[in-house]
C-alpha positions, 0 to 999 in steps of 0.5 A: 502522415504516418505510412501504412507500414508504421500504422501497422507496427503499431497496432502489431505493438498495442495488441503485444502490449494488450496481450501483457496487460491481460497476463498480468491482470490475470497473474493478479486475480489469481494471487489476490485470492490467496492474499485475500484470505489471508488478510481477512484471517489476519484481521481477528486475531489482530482485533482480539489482540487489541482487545486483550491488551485494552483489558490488561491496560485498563486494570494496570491503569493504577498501577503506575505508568506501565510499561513504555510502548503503552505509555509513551514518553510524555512528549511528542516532538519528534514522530517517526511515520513508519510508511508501508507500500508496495515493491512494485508500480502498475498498480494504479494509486495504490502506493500514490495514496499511501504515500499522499496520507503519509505526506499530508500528516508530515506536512501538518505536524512540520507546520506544528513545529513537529520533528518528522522521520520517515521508515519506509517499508517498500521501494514505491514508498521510498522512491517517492518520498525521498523526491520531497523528505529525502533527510527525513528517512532513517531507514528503508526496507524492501521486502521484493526478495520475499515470494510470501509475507511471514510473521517473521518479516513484521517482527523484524520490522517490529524490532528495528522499530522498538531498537529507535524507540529504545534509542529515543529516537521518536515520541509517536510512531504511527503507521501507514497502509491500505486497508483491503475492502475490496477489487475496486477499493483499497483503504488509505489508513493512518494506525497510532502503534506507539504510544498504543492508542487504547480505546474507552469502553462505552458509558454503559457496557458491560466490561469483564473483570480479571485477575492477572497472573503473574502482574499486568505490567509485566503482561504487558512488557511481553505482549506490547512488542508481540502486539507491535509485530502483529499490526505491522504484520496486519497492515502487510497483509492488507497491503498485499491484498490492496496491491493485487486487488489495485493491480488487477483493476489497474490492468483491466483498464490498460486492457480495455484501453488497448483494446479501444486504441486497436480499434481506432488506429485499424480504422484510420489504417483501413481509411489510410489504405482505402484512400490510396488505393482510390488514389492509385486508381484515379492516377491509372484511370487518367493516365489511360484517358490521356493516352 
């Protein structure tokens, strides 16, 4: 049984642990607005991208095949998962679900006899694929030097991206993320970015039609790369928010928790402590009424 003395330390070292897991988890309500909102404004420019580009697409439809990034190669052997999480843990499932959806579709194109490369954005990422895919990893990118995500971050991924598709590294490129929804809910989600999966207008709606200038192939060779960059730089932005919003949940837990086990382990050191000073007493009394 353990002494008074270590039941002591041992609440004096919860209560030291709950006071960090408070910090930080206000440390994260204070940066999950900022990256909140800047997710939230990320996301229409990134939809009427994808709504422009539709547009182009469709009406250079005839012409051609277009420009590769919208095309594609005509195969899809090999598939590379460009998979982005977060550089730090104490976050609850947030990298474990990214990382969870990522390792299920690689397993279930390797069962289809499918080439899988992993490009890893983020050391949790990383560290826990390279455990099961350590030879499928062509690169890894950490972005923990980095105090606030710019544009200029995702194009550079963008570009490394493009560099491998150029080289025919991969047919497909498909990104992963957690969409932000809110504190307590953070989005695992699967995106295609190449070949660029172009949505179908319903049967029935109304589309406008346009004359491009200068042709829509050579729209779209300029604006499929800056298109490639915008969704990655989405898809950080979201997981930036996803991060702080999981953390902070995270360490509201780790905080009540603490506060749980101070409670209980105050009440077995009281009980502890009552118990040998009845003790001591009994052993006093006895030794006087033997006297």
């Amino acid at each position: 049984m353990a002494s008074l003395k270590d039941m002591r330390v041992r609440i004096a070292s919860t209560k030291a642990t709950q006071k960090i897991t408070k910090a930080m988890q206000m440390v994260a309500a204070s940066k999950l607005r900022r990256a909140q909102t800047a997710a939230e404004a990320a996301r229409p420019y990134a939809e009427r991208m994808d709504a422009v580009i539709t547009n182009i697409a469709g009406a250079a439809s005839g012409a051609g095949n277009g420009p590769a990034l919208l095309a594609g190669t005509g195969k899809d052997n090999v598939h590379l998962l460009l998979v982005c999480t977060g550089e730090r843990g104490l976050s609850g499932a947030f990298n474990s679900s990214i990382v969870r959806l990522a390792r299920e579709r690689a397993n279930a194109l390797i069962a289809q006899g499918k080439t899988v490369k992993f490009f890893c954005v983020g050391r949790k990422g990383y560290e826990q694929l390279r455990r099961t895919f350590d030879k499928q990893i062509v690169e890894n990118i950490e972005l923990r030097s980095v105090r606030q995500l710019g544009f200029k971050n995702a194009e550079d991924i963008a570009k490394r991206v493009i560099a491998r598709f150029d080289a025919g590294e991969f047919d497909v490129c498909t990104l992963f993320y957690a969409r932000f929804k809110s504190v307590i809910a953070q989005i695992p989600t699967d995106q295609q970015i190449i070949p660029l999966v172009i949505e179908k207008a319903k049967d029935g709606a109304a589309t406008a039609v346009y004359d491009y200038e200068p042709a829509e192939d050579e729209i779209l060779t300029s604006l499929l790369p800056r298109n490639l960059a915008v969704q990655i730089f989405r898809a950080l932005l979201e997981n930036n928010a996803s991060f702080y919003g999981a953390q902070m949940s995270a360490m509201d837990n780790a905080t009540r928790n603490a506060g749980e086990m101070i409670r209980k382990q105050t009440l077995v050191y009281n009980r502890t402590r009552q118990a040998m000073i009845t003790k001591e007493l009994i052993e006093i009394i006895s030794g006087a009424e033997a006297v």
